[in-house]
PyMOL commands that place a pseudoatom at each C-alpha (Angstrom):
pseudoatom trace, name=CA, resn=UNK, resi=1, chain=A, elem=C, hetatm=0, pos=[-14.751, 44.785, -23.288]
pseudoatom trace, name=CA, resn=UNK, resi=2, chain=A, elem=C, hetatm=0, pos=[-12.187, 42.708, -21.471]
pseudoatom trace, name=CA, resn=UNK, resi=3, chain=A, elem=C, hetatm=0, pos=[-8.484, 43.590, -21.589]
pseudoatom trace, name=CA, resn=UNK, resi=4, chain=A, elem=C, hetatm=0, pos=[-5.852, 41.149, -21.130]
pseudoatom trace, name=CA, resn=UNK, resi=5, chain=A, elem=C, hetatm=0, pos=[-5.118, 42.410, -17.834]
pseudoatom trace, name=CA, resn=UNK, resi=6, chain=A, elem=C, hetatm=0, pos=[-8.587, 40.800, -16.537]
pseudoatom trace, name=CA, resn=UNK, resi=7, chain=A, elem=C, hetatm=0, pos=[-8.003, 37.789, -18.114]
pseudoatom trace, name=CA, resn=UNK, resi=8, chain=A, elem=C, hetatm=0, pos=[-4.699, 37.415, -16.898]
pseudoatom trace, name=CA, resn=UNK, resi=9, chain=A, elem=C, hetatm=0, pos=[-6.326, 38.279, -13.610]
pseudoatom trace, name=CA, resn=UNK, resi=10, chain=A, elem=C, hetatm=0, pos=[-8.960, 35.944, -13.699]
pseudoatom trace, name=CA, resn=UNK, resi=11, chain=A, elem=C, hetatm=0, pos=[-6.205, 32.751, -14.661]
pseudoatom trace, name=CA, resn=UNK, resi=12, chain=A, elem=C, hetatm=0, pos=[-4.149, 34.136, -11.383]
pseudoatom trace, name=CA, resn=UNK, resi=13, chain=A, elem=C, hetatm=0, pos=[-7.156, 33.743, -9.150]
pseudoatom trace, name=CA, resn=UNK, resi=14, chain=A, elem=C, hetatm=0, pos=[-7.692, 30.609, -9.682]
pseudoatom trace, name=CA, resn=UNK, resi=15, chain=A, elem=C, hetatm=0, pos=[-4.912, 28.269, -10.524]
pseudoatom trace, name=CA, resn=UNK, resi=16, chain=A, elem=C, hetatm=0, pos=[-1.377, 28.643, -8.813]
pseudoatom trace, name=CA, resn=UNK, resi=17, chain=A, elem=C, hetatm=0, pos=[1.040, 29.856, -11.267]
pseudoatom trace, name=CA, resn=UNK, resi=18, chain=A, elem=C, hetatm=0, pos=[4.439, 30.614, -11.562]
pseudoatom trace, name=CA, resn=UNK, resi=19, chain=A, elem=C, hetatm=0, pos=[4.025, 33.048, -14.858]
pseudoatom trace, name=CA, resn=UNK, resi=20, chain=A, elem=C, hetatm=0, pos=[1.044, 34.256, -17.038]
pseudoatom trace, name=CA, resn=UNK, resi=21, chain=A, elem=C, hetatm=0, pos=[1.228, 36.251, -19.524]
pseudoatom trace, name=CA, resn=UNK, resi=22, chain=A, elem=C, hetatm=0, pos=[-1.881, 37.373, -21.924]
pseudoatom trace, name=CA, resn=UNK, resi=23, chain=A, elem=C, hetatm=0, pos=[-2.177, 39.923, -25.048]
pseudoatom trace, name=CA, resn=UNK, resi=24, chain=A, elem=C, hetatm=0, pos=[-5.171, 40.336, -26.762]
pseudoatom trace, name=CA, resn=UNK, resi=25, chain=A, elem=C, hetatm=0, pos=[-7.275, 42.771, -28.343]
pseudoatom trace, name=CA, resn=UNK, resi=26, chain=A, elem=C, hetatm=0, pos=[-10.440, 42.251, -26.390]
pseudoatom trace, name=CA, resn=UNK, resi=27, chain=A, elem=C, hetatm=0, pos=[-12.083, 39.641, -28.600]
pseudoatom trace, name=CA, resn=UNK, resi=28, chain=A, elem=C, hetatm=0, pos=[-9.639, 37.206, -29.033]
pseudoatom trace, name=CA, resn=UNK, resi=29, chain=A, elem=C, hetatm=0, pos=[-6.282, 36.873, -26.454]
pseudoatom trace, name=CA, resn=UNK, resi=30, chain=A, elem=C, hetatm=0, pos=[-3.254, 34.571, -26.512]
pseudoatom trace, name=CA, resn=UNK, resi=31, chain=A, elem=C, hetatm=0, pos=[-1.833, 33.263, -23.052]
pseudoatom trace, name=CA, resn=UNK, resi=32, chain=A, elem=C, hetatm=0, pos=[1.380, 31.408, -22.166]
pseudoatom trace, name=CA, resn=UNK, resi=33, chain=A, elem=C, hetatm=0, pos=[1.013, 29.964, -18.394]
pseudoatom trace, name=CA, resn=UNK, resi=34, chain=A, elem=C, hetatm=0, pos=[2.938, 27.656, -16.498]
pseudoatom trace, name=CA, resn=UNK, resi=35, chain=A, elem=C, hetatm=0, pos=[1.648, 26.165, -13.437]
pseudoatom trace, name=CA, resn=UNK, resi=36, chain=A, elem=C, hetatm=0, pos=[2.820, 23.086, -11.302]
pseudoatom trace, name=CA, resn=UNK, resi=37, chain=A, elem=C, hetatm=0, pos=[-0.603, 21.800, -11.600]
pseudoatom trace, name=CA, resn=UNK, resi=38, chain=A, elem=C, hetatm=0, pos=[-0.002, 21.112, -15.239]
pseudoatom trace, name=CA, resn=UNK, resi=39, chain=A, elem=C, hetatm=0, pos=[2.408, 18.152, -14.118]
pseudoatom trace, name=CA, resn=UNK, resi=40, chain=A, elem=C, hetatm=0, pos=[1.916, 14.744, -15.540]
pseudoatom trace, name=CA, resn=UNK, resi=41, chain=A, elem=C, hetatm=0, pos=[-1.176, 16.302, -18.159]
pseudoatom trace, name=CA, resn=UNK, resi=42, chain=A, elem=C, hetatm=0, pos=[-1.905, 16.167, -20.971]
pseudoatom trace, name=CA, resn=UNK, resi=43, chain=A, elem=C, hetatm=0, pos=[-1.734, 19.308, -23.458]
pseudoatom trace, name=CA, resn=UNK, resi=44, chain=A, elem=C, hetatm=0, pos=[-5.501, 18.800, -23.206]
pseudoatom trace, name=CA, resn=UNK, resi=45, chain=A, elem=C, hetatm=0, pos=[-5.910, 18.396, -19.779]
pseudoatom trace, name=CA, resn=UNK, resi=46, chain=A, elem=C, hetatm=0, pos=[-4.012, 21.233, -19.415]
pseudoatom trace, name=CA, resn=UNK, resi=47, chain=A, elem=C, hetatm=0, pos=[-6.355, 23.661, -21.059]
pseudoatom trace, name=CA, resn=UNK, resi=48, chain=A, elem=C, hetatm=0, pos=[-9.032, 21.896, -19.675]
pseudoatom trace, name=CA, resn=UNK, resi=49, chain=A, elem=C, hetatm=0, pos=[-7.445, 23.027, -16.173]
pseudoatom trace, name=CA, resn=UNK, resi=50, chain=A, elem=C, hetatm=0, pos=[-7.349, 26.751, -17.468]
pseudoatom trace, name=CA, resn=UNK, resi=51, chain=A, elem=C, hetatm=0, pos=[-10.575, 26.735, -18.911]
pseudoatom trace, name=CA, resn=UNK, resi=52, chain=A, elem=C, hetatm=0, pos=[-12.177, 25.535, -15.220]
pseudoatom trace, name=CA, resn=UNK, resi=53, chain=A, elem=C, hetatm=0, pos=[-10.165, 28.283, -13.702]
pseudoatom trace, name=CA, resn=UNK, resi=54, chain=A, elem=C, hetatm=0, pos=[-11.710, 30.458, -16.401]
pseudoatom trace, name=CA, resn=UNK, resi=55, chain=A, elem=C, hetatm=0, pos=[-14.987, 29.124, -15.498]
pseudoatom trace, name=CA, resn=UNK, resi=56, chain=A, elem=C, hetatm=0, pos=[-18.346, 30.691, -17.490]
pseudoatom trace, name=CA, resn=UNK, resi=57, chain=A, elem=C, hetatm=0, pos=[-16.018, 33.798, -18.597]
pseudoatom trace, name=CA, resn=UNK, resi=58, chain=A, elem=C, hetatm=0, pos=[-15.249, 31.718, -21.061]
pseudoatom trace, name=CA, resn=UNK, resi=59, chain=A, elem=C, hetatm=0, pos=[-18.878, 31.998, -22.544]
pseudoatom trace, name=CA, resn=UNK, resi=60, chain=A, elem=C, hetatm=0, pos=[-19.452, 35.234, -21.675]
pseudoatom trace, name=CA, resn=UNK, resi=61, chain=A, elem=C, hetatm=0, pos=[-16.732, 37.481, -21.522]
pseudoatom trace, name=CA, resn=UNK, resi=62, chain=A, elem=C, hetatm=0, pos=[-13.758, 35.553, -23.375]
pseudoatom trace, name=CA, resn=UNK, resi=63, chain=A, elem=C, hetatm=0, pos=[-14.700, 34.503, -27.400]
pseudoatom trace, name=CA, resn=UNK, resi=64, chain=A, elem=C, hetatm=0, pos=[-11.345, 33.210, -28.048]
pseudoatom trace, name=CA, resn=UNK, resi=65, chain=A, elem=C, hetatm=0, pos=[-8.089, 32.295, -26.074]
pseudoatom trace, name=CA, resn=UNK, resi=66, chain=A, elem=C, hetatm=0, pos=[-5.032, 30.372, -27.812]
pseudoatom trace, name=CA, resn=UNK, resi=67, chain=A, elem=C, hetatm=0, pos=[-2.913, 28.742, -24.817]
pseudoatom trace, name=CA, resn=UNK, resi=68, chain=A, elem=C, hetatm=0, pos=[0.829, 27.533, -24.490]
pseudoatom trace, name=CA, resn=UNK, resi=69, chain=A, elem=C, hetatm=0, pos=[1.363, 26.112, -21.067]
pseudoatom trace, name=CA, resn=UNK, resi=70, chain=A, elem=C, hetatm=0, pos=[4.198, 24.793, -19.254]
pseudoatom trace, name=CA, resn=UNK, resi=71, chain=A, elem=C, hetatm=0, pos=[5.000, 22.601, -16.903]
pseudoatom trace, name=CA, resn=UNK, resi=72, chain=A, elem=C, hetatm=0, pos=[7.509, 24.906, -14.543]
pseudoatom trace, name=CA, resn=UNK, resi=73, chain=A, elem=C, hetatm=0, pos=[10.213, 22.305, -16.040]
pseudoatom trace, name=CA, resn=UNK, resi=74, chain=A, elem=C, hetatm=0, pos=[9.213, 22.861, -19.328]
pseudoatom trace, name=CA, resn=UNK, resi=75, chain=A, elem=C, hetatm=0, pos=[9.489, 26.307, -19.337]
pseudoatom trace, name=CA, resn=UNK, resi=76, chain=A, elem=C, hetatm=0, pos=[12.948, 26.600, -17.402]
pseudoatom trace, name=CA, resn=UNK, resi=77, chain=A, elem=C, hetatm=0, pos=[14.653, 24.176, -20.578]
pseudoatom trace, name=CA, resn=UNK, resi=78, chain=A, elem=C, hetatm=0, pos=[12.471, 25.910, -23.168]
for i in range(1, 78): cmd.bond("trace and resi %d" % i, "trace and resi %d" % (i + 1))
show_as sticks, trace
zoom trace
């Protein structure tokens, strides 16, 4: 089973970010992540940018993740 350290892990490894944080019960996990490289995105586009850091974990390992991400402005005024 995956805890929400690995996926937390996994998000670090492969997209620069200034925070993540991830609970979860193994099944389904909830992230908040804020990354420069959400800048001038799209809420879409910026899941779409996790789930490619995410890769095929996200079929095999991960069943469910709920996102908030930020824009390092964002989350500074939030």
């Amino acid at each position: 089973m995956v805890t929400p350290e690995q996926v937390k892990s996994y998000i670090q490894q492969n997209l620069a970010c200034d925070h993540v944080d991830v609970t979860g019960d193994g099944h389904h996990f909830e992230a908040v992540i804020v990354s420069s490289e959400f800048r001038g995105k799209s809420r879409v586009q910026q899941h779409q940018v996790v789930y490619r850091a995410l890769g095929d974990r996200m079929r095999e390992e991960i069943h469910a993740l709920s996102m908030k991400t930020f824009t390092p402005e964002d989350w500074a005024v939030r």
